[in-house]
C-alpha positions as CSV (number, residue, x, y, z in Angstrom):
1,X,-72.3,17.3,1.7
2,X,-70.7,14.0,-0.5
3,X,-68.0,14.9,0.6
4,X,-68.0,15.6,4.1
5,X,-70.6,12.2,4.0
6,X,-67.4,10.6,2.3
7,X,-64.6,11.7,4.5
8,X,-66.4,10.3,7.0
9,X,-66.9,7.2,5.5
10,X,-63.4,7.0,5.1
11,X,-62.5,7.7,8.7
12,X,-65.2,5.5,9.9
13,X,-65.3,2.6,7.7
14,X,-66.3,-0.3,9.9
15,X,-69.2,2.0,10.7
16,X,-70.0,2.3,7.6
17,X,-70.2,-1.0,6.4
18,X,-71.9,-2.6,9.1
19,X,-74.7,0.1,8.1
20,X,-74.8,-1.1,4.7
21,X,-75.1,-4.0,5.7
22,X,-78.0,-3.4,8.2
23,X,-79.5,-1.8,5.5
24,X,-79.0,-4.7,3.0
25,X,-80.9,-7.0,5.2
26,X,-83.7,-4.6,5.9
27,X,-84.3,-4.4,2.2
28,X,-83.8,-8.3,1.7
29,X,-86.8,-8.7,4.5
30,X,-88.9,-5.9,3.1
31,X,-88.1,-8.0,-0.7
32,X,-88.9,-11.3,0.8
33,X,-92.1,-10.1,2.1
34,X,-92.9,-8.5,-1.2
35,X,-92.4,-12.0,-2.6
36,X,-94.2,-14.2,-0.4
37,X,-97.2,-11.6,-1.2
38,X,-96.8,-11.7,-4.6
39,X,-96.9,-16.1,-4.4
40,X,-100.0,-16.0,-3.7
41,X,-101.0,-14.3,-7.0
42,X,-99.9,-17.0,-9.2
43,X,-102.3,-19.1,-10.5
44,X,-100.0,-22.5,-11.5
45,X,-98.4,-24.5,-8.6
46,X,-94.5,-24.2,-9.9
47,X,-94.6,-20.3,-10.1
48,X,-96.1,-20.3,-6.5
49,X,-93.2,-22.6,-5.3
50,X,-90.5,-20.7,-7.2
51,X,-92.0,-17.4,-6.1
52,X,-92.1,-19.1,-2.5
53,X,-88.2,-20.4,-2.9
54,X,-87.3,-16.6,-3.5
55,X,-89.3,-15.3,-0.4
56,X,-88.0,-17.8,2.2
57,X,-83.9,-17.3,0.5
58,X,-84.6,-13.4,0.7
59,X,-86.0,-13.8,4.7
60,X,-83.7,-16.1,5.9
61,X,-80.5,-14.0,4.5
62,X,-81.6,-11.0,5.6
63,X,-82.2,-12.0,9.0
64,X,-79.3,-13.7,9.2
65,X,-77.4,-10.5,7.5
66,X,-79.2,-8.5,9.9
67,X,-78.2,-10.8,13.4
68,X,-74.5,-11.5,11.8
69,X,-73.6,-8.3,10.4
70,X,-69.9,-9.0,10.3
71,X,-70.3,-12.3,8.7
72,X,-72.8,-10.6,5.8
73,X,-69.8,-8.0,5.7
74,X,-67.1,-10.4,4.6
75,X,-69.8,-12.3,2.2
76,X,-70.3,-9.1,0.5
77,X,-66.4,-8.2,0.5
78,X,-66.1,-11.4,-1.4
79,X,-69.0,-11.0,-3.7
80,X,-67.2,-7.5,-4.4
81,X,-63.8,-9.3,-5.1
82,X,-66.1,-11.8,-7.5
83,X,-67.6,-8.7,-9.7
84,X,-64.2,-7.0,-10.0
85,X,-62.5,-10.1,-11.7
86,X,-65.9,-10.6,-13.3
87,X,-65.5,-7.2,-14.9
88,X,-61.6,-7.4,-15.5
89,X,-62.4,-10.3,-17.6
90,X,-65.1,-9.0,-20.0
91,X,-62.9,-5.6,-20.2
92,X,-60.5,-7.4,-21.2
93,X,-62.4,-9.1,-23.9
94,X,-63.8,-5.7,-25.2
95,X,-60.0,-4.6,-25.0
96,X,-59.2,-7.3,-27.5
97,X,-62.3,-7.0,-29.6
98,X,-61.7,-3.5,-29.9
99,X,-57.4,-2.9,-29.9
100,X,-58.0,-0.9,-32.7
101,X,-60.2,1.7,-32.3
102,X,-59.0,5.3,-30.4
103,X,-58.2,4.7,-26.6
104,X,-58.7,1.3,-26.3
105,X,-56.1,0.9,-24.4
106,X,-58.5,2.9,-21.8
107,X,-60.1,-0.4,-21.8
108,X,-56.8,-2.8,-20.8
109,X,-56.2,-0.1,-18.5
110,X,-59.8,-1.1,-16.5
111,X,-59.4,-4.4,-16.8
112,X,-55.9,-4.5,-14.8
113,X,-56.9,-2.4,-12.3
114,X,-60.3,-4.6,-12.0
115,X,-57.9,-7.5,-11.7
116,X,-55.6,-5.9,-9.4
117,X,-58.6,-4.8,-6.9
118,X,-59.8,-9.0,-7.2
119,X,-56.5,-10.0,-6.0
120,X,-56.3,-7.4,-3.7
121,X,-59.6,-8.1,-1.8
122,X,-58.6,-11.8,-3.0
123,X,-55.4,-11.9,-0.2
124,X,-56.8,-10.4,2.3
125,X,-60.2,-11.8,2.4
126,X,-61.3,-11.4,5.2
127,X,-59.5,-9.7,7.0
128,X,-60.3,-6.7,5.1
129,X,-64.0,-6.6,5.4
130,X,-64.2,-4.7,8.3
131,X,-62.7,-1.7,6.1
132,X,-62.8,-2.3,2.9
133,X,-66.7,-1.8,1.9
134,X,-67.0,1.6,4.1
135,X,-63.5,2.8,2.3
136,X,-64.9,2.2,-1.1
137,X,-68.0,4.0,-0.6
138,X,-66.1,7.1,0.9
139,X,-63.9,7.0,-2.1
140,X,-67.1,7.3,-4.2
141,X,-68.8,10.0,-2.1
142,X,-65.5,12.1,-2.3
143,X,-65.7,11.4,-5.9
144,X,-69.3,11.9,-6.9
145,X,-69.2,15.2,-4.6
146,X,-65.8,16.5,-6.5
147,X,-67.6,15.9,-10.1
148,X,-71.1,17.4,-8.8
149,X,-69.3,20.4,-7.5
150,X,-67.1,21.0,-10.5
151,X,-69.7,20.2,-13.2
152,X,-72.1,22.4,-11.4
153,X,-70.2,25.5,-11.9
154,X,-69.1,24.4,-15.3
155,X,-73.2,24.3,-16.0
156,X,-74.1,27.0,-14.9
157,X,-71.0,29.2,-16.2
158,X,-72.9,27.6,-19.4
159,X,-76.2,28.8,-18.2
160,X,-74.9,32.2,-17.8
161,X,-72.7,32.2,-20.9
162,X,-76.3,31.0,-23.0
163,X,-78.0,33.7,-20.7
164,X,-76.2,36.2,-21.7
């Protein structure tokens, strides 16, 4: 089922990302809610009016996520570009922390193509949001369902192996 649920994603990615971002701003709501609940807990002034802060910046994001899907679709394109430079960075420090021990270089390897995705998005931000977030998560589903599907006969060949 991943992977039919990511070859679709793939062949439907605009689809697929304005969902996620529907979704995105249902659960920013539901977490804003939760929040301006919770405010009214507190018994001090300043963790009521932090508590508050959070509620109204959760609402008012995802309402506007949810009314300007495409919008929240190329802010979350370029929060993704953000992370993968974030992470080519810090691999690379772990690559050079770490040179020497057995496939490090397993390491450098991750942190160029972390880079390479950042100045990928990076160029053609944002043009590419419309695709980009929809393609990813096919990519995953495909992936996920290939490694479910092979590790679950490789367990329970085990099973039958231990069985026997």
């Amino acid at each position: 089922m991943m992977i039919v649920a990511g070859v679709l994603a793939i062949f439907l990615p605009l689809t697929i990302s304005t969902g996620l971002v529907i979704l995105l701003s249902w659960l920013l709501i539901i977490s804003g809610i939760g929040h301006l609940i919770a405010a009214f807990r507190f018994k001090t002034f300043g963790n009521m009016a932090w508590e508050l802060i959070q509620a109204v910046a959760a609402i008012c994001v995802g309402f506007y996520m949810r009314f300007h899907p495409l919008m929240g679709l190329a802010t979350l394109t370029l929060a993704l570009a953000i992370f993968f430079l974030v992470s080519g960075c810090s691999e690379f420090v772990l690559y050079f922390q770490n040179r020497s021990l057995p496939n490090s270089g397993l390491l450098l390897l991750s942190a160029v193509v972390n880079i390479v995705l950042f100045f990928l998005i990076w160029m053609h931000w944002p043009a590419n949001s419309l695709w980009l977030i929809g393609m990813l998560v096919g990519i995953d589903l495909i992936a996920i369902g290939i490694s479910r599907l092979g590790s679950g006969v490789a367990f329970r060949r085990r099973r039958h192996e231990a069985t026997a």
